[in-house]
Backbone atoms as SQL, in Angstrom:
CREATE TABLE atoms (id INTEGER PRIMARY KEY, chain TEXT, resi INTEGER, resn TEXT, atom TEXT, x REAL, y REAL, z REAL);
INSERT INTO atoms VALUES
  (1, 'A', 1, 'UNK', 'N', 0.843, -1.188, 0.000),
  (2, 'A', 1, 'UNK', 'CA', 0.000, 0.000, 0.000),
  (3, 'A', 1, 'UNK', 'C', 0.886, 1.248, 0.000),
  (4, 'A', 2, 'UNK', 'N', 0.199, 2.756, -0.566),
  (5, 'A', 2, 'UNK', 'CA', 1.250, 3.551, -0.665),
  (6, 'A', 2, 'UNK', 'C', 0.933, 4.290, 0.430),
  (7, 'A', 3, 'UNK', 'N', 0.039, 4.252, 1.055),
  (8, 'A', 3, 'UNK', 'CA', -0.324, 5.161, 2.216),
  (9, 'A', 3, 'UNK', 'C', -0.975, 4.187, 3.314),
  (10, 'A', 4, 'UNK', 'N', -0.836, 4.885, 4.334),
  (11, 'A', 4, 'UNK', 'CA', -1.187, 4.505, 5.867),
  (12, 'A', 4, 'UNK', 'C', -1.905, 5.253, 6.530),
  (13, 'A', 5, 'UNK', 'N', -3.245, 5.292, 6.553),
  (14, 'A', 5, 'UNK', 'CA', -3.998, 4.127, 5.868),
  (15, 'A', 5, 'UNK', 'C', -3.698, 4.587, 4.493),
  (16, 'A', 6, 'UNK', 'N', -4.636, 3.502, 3.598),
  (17, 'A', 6, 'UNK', 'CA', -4.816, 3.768, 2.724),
  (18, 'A', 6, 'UNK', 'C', -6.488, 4.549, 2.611),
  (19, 'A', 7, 'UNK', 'N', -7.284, 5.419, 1.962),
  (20, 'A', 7, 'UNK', 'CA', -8.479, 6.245, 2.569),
  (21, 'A', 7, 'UNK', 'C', -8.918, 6.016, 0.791),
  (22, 'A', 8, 'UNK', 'N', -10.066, 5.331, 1.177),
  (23, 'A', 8, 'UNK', 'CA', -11.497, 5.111, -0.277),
  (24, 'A', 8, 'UNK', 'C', -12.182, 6.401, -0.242),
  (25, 'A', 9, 'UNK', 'N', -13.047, 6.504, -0.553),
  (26, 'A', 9, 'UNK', 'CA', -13.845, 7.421, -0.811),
  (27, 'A', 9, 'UNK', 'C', -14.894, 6.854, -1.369),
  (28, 'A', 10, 'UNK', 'N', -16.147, 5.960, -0.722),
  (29, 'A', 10, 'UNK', 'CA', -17.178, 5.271, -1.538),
  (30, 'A', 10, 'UNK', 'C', -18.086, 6.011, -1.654),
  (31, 'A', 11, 'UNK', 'N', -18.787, 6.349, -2.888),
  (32, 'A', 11, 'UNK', 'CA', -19.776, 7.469, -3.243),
  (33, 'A', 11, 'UNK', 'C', -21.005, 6.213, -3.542),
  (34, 'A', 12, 'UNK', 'N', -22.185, 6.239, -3.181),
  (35, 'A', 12, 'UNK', 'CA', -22.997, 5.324, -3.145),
  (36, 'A', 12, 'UNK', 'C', -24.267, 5.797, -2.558),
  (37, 'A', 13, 'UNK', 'N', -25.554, 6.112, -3.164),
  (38, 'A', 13, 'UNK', 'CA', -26.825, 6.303, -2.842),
  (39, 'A', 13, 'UNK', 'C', -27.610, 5.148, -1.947),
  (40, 'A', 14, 'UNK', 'N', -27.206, 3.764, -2.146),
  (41, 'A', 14, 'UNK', 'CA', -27.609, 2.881, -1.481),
  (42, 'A', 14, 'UNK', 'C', -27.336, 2.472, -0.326),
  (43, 'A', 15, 'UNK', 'N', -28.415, 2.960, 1.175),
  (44, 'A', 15, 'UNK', 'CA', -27.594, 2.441, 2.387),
  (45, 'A', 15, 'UNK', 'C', -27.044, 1.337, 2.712),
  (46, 'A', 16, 'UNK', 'N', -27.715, 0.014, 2.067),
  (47, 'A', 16, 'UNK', 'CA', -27.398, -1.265, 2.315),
  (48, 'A', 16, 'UNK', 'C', -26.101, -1.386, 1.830),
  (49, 'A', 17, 'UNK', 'N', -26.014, -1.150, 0.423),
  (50, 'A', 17, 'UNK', 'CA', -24.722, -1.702, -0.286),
  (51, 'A', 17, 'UNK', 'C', -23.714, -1.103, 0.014),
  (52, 'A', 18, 'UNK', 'N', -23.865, 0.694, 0.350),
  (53, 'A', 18, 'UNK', 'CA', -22.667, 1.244, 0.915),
  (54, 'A', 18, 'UNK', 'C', -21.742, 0.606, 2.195),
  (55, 'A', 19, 'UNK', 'N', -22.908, 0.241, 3.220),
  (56, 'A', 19, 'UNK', 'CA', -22.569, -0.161, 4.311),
  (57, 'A', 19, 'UNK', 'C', -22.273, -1.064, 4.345),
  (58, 'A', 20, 'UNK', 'N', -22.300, -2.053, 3.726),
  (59, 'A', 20, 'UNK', 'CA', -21.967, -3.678, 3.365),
  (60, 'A', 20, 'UNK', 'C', -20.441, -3.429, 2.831),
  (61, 'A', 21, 'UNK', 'N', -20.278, -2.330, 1.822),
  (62, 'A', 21, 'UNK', 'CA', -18.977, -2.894, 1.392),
  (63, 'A', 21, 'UNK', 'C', -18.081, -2.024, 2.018),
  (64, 'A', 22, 'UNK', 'N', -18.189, -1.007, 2.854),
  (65, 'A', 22, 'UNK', 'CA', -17.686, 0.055, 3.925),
  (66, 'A', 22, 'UNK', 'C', -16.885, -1.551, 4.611),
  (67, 'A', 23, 'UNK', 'N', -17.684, -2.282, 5.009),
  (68, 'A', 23, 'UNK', 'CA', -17.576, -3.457, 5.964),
  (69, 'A', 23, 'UNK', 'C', -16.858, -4.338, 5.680),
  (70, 'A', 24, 'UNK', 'N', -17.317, -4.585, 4.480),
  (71, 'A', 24, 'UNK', 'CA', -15.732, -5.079, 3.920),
  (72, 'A', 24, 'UNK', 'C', -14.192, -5.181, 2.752),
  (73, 'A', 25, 'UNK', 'N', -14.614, -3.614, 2.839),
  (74, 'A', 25, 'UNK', 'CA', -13.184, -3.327, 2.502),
  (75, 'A', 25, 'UNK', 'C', -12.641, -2.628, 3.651),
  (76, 'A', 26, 'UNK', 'N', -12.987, -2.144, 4.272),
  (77, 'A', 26, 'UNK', 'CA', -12.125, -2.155, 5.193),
  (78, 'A', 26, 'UNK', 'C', -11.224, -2.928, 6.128),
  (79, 'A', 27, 'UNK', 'N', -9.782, -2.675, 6.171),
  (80, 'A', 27, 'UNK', 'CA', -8.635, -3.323, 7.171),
  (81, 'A', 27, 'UNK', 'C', -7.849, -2.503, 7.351),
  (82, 'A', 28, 'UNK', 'N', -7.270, -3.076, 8.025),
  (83, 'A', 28, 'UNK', 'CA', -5.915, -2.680, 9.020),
  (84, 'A', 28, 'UNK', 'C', -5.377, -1.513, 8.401),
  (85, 'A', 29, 'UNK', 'N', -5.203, -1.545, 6.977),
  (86, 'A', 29, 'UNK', 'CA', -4.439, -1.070, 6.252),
  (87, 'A', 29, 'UNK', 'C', -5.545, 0.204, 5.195),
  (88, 'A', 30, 'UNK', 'N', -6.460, 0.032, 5.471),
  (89, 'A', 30, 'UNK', 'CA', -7.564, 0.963, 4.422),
  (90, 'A', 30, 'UNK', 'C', -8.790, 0.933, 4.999),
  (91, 'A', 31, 'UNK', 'N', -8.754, 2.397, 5.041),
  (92, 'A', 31, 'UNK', 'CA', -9.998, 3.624, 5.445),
  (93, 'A', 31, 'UNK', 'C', -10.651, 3.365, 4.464),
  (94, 'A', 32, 'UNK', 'N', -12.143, 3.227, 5.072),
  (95, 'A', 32, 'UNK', 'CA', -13.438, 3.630, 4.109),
  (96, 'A', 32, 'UNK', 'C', -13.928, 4.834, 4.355),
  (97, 'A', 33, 'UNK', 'N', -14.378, 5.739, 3.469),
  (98, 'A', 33, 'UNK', 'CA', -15.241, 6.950, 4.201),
  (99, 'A', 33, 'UNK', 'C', -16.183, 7.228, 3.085),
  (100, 'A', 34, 'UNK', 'N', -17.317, 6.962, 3.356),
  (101, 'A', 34, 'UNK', 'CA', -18.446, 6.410, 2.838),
  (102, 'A', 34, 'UNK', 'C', -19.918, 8.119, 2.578),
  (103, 'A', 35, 'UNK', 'N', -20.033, 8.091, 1.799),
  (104, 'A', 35, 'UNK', 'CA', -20.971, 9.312, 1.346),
  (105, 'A', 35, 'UNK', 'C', -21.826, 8.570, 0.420),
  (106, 'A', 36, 'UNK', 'N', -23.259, 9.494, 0.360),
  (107, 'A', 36, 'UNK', 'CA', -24.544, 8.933, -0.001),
  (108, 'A', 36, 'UNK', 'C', -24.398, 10.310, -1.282),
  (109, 'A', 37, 'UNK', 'N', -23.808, 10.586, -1.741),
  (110, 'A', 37, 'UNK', 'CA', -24.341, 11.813, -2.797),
  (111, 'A', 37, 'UNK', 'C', -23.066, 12.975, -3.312),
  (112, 'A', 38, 'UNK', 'N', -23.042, 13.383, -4.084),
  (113, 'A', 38, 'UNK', 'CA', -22.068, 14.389, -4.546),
  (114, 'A', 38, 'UNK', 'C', -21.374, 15.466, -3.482),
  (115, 'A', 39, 'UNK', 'N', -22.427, 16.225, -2.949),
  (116, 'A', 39, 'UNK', 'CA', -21.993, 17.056, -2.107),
  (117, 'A', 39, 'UNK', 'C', -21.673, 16.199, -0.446),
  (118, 'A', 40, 'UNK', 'N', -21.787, 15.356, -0.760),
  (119, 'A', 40, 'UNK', 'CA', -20.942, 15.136, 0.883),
  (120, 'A', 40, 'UNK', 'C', -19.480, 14.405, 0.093),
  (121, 'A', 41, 'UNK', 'N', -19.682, 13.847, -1.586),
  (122, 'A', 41, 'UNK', 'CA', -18.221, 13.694, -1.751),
  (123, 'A', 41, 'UNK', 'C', -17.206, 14.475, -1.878),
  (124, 'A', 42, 'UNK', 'N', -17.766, 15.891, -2.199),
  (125, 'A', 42, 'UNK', 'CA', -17.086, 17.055, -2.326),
  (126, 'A', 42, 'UNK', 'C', -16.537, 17.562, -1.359),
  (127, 'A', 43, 'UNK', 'N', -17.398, 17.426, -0.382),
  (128, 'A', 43, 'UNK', 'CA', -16.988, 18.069, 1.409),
  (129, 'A', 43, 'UNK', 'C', -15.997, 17.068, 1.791),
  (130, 'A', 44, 'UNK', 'N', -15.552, 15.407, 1.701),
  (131, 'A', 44, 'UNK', 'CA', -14.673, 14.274, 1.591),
  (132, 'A', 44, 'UNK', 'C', -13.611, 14.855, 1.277),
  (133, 'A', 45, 'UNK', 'N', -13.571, 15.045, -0.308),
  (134, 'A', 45, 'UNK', 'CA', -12.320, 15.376, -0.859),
  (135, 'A', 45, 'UNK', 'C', -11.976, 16.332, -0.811),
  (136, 'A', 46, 'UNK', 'N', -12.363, 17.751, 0.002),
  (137, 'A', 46, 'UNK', 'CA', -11.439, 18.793, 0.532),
  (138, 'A', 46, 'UNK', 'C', -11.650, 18.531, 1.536),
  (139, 'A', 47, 'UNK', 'N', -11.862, 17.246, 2.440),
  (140, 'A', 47, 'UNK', 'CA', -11.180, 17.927, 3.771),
  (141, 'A', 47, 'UNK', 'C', -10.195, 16.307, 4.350),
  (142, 'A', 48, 'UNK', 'N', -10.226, 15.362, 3.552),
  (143, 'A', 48, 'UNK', 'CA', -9.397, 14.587, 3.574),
  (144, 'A', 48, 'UNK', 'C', -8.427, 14.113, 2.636),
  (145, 'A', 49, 'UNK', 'N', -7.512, 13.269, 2.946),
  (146, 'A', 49, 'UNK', 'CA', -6.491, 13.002, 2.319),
  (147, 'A', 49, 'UNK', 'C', -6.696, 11.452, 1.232),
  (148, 'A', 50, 'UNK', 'N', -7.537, 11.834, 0.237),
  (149, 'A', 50, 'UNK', 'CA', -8.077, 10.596, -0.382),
  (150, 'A', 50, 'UNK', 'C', -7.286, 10.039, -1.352),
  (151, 'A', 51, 'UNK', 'N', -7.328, 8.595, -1.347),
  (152, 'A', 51, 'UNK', 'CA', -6.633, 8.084, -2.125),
  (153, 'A', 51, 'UNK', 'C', -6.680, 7.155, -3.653),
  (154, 'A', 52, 'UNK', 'N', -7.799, 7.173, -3.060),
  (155, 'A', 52, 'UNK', 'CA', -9.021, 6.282, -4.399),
  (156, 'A', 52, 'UNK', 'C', -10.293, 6.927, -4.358),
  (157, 'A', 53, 'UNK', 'N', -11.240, 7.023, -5.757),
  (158, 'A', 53, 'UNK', 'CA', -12.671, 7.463, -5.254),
  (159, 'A', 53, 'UNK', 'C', -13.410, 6.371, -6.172),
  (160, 'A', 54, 'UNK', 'N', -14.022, 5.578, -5.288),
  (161, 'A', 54, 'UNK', 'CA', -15.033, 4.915, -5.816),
  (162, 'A', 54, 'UNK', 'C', -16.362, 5.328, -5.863),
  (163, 'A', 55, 'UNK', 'N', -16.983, 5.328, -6.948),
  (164, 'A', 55, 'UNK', 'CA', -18.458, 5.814, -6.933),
  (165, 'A', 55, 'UNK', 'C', -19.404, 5.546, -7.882),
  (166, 'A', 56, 'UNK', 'N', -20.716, 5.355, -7.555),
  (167, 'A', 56, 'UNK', 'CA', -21.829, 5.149, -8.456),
  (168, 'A', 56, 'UNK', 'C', -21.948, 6.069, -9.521),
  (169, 'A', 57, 'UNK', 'N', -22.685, 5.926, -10.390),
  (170, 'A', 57, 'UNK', 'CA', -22.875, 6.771, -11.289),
  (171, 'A', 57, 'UNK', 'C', -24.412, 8.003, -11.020),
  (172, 'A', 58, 'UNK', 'N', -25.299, 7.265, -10.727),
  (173, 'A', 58, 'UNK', 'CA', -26.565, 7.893, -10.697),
  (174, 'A', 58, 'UNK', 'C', -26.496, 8.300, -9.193),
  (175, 'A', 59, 'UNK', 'N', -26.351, 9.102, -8.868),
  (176, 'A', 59, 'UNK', 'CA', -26.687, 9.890, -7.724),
  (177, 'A', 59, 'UNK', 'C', -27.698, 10.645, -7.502),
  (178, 'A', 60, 'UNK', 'N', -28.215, 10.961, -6.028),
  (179, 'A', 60, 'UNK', 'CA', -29.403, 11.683, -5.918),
  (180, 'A', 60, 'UNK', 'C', -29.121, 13.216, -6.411),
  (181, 'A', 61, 'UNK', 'N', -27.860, 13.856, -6.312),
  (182, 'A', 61, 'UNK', 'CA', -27.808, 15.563, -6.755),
  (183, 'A', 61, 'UNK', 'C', -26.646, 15.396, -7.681),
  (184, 'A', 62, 'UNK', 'N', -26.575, 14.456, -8.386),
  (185, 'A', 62, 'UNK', 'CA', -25.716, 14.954, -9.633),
  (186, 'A', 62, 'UNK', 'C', -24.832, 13.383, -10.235),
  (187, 'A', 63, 'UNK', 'N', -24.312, 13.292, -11.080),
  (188, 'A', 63, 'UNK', 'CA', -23.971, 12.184, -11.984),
  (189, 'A', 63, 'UNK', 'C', -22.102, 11.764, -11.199),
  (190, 'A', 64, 'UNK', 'N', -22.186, 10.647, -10.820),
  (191, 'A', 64, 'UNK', 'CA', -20.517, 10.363, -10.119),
  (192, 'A', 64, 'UNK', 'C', -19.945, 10.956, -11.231),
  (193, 'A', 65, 'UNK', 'N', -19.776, 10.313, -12.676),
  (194, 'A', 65, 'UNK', 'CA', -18.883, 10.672, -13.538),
  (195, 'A', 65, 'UNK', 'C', -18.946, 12.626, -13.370),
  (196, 'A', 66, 'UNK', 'N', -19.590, 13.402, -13.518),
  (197, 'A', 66, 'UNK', 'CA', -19.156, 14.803, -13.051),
  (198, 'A', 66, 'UNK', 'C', -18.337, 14.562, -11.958),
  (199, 'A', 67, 'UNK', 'N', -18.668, 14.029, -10.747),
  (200, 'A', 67, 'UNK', 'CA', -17.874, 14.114, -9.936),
  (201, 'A', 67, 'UNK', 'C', -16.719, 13.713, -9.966),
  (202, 'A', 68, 'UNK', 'N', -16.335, 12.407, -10.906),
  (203, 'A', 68, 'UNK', 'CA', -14.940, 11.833, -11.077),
  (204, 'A', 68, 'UNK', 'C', -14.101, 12.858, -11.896),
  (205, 'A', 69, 'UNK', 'N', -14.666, 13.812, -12.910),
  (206, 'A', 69, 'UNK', 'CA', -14.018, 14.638, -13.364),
  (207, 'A', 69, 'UNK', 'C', -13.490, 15.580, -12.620),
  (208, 'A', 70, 'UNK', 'N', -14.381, 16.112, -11.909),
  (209, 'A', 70, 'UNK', 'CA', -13.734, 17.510, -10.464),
  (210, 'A', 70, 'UNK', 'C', -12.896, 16.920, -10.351),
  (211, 'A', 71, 'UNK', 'N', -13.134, 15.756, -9.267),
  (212, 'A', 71, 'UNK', 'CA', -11.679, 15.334, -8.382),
  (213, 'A', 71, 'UNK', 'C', -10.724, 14.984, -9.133),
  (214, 'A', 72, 'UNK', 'N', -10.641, 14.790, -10.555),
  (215, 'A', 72, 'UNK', 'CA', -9.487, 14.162, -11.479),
  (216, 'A', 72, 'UNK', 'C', -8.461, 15.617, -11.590),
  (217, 'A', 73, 'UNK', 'N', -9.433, 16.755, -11.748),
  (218, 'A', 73, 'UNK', 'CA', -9.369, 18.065, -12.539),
  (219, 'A', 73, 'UNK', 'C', -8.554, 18.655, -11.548),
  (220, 'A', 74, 'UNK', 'N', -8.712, 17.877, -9.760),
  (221, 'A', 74, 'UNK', 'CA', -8.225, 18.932, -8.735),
  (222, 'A', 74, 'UNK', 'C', -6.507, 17.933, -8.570),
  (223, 'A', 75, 'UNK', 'N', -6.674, 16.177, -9.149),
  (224, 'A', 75, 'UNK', 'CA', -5.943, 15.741, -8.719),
  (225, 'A', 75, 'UNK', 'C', -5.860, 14.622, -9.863),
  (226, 'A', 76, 'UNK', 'N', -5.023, 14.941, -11.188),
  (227, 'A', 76, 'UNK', 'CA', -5.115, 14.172, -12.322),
  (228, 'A', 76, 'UNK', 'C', -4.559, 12.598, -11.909),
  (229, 'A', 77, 'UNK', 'N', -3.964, 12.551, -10.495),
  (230, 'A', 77, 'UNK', 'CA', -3.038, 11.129, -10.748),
  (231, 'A', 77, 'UNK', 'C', -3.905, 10.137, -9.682),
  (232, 'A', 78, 'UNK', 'N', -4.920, 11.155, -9.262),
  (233, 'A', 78, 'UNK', 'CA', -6.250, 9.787, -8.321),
  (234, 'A', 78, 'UNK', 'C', -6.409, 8.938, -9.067),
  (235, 'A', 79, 'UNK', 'N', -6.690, 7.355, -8.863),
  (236, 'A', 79, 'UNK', 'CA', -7.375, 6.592, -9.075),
  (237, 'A', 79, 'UNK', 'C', -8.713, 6.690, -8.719),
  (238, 'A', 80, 'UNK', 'N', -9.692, 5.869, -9.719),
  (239, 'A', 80, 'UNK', 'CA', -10.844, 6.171, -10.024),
  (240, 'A', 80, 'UNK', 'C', -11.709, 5.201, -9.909),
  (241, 'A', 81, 'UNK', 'N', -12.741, 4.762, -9.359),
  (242, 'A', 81, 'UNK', 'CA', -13.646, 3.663, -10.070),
  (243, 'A', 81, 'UNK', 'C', -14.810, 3.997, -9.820),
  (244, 'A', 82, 'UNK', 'N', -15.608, 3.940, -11.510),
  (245, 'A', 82, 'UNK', 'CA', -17.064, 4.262, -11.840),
  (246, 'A', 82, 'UNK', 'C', -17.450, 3.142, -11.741),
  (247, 'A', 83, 'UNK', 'N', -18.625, 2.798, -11.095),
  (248, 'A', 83, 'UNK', 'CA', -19.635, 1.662, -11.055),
  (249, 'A', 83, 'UNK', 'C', -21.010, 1.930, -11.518),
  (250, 'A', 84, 'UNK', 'N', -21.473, 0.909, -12.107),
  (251, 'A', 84, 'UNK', 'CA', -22.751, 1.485, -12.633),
  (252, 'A', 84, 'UNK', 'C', -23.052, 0.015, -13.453),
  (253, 'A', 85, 'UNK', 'N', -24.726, -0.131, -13.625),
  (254, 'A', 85, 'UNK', 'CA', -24.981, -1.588, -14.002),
  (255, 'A', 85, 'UNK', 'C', -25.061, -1.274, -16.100),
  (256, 'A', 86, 'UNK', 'N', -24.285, -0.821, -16.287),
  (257, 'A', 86, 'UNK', 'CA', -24.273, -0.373, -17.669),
  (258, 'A', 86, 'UNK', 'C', -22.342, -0.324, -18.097),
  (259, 'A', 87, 'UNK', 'N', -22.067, -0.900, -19.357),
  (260, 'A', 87, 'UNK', 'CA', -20.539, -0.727, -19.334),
  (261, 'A', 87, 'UNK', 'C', -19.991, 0.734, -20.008),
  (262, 'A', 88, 'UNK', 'N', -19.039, 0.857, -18.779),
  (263, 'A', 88, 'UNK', 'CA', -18.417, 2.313, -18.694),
  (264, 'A', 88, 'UNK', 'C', -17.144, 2.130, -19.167),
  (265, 'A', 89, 'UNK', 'N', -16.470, 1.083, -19.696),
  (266, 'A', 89, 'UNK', 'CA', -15.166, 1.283, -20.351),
  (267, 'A', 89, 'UNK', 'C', -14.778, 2.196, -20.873),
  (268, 'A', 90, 'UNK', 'N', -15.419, 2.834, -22.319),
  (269, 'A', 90, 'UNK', 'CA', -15.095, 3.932, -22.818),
  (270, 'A', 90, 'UNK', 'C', -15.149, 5.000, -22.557),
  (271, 'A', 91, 'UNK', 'N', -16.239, 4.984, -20.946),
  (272, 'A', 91, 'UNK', 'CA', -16.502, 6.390, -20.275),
  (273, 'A', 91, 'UNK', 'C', -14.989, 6.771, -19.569),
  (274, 'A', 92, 'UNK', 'N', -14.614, 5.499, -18.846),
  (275, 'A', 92, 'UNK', 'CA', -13.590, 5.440, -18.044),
  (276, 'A', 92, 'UNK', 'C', -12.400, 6.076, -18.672),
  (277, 'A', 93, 'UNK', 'N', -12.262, 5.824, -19.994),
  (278, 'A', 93, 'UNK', 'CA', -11.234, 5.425, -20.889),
  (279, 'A', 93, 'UNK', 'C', -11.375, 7.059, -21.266),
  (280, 'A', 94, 'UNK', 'N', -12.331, 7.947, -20.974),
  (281, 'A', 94, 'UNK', 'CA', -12.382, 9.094, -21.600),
  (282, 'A', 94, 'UNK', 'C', -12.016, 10.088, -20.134),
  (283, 'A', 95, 'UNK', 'N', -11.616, 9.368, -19.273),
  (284, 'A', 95, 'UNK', 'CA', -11.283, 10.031, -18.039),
  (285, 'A', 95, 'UNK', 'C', -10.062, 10.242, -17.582),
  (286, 'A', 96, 'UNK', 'N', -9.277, 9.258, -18.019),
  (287, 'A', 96, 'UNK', 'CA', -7.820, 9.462, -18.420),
  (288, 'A', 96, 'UNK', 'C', -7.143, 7.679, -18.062),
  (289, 'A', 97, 'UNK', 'N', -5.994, 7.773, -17.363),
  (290, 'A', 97, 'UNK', 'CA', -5.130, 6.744, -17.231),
  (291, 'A', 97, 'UNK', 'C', -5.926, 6.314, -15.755),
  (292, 'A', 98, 'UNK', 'N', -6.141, 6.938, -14.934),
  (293, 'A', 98, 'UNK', 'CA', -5.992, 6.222, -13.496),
  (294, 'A', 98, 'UNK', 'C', -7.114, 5.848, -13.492),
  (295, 'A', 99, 'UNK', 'N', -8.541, 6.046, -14.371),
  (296, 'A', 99, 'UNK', 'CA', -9.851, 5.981, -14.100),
  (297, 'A', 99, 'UNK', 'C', -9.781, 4.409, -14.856),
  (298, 'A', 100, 'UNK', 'N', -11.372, 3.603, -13.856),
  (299, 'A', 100, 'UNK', 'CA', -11.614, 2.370, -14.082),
  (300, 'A', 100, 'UNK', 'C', -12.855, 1.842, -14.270),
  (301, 'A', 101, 'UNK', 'N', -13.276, 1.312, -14.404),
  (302, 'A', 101, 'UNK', 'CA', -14.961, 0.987, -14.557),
  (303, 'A', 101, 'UNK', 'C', -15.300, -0.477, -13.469),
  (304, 'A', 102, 'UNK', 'N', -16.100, -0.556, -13.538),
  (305, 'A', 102, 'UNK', 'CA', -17.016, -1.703, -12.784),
  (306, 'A', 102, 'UNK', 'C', -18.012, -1.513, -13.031),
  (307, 'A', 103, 'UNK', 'N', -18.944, -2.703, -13.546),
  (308, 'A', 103, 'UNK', 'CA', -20.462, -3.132, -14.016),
  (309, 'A', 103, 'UNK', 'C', -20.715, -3.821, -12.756),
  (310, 'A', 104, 'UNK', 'N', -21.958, -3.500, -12.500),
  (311, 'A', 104, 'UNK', 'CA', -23.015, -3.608, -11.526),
  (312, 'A', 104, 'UNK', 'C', -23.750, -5.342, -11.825),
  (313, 'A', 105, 'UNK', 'N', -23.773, -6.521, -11.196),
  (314, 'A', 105, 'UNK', 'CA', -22.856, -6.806, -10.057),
  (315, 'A', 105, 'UNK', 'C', -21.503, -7.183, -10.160),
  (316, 'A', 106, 'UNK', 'N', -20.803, -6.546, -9.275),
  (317, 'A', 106, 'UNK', 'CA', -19.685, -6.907, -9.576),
  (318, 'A', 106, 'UNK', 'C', -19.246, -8.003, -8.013),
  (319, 'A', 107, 'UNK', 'N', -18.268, -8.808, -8.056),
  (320, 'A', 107, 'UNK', 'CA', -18.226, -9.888, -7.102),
  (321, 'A', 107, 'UNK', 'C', -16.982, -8.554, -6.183),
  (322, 'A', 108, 'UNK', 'N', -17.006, -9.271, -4.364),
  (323, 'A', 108, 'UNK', 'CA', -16.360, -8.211, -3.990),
  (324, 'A', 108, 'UNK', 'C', -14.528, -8.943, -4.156),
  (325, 'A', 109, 'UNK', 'N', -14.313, -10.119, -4.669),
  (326, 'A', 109, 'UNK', 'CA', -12.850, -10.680, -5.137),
  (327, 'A', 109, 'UNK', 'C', -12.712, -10.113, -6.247),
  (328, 'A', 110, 'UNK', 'N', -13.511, -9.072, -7.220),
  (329, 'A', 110, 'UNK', 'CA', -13.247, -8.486, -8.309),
  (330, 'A', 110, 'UNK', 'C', -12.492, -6.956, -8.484),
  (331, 'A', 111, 'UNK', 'N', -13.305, -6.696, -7.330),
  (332, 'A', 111, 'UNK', 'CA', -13.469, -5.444, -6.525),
  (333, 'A', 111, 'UNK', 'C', -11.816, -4.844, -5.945),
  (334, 'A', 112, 'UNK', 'N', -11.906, -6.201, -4.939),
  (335, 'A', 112, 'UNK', 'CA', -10.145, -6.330, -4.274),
  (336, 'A', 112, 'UNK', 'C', -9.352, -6.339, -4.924),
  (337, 'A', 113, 'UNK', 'N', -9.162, -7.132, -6.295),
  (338, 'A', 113, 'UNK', 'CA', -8.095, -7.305, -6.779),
  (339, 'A', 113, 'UNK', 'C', -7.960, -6.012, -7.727),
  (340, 'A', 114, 'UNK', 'N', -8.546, -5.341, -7.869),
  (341, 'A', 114, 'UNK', 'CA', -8.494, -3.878, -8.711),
  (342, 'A', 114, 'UNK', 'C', -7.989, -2.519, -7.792),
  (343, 'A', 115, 'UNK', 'N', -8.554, -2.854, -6.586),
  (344, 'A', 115, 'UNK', 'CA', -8.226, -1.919, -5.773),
  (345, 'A', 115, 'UNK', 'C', -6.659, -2.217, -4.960),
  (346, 'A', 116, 'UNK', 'N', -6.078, -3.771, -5.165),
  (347, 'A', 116, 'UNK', 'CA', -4.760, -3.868, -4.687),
  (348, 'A', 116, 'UNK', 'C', -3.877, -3.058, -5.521),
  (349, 'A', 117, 'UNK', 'N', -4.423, -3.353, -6.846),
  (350, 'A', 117, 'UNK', 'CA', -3.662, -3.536, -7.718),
  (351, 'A', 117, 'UNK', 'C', -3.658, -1.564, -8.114),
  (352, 'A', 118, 'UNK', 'N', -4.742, -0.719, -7.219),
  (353, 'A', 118, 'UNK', 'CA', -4.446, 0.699, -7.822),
  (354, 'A', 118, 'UNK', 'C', -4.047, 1.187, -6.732),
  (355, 'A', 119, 'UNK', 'N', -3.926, 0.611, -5.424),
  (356, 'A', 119, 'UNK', 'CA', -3.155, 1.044, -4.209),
  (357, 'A', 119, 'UNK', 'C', -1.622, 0.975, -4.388),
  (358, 'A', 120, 'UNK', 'N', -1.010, 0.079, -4.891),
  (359, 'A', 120, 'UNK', 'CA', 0.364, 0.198, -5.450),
  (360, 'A', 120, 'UNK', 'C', 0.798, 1.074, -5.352);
């Protein structure tokens, strides 16, 4: 890991699923900090030290992908992951190098091994 912790940023409208995977991605080694909507991801990423932003696409006040652009725009070398039950490859791919996609369901051993592999 490159940081201690390492700090997510899960953007997610859904209480269940947020809180489920808050639960388990988190360890020893990586912070979850978990928001239901744009503007509490915004208030996240200026006032912590984030290292990944994972997030839905359809949000209740505005579209993740806007939001993956801000935070790219404030910090081009974040890693990224758009989730959404529709394929975002080329969305991703239009976001730059660090941005990633995930289709909706995704398994959470799919999940891990993407996020080891962008904690590097």
């Amino acid at each position: 890991m490159t940081a201690n912790p390492f700090v997510i940023l899960y953007v997610e409208d859904n209480d269940m699923v947020r809180e489920s995977f808050a639960e388990l991605l988190a360890t020893a080694d990586r912070r979850v900090v978990c928001v239901a909507d744009c503007a509490g991801a915004r208030a996240a990423l200026r006032e912590q030290n984030v290292n990944l932003l994972m997030t839905d696409i359809n949000l209740p006040d505005g579209s993740g992908l806007g939001l993956a652009r801000e935070a790219l725009a404030q910090n081009p070398g974040l890693p990224v992951i758009v989730c959404s039950g529709q394929d975002l490859r080329d969305v991703a791919l239009s976001l730059g190098p660090t941005a990633h996609s995930l289709m909706k369901p995704f398994g959470l051993d799919e999940l891990e091994a993407l996020i080891e592999r962008l904690a590097q």
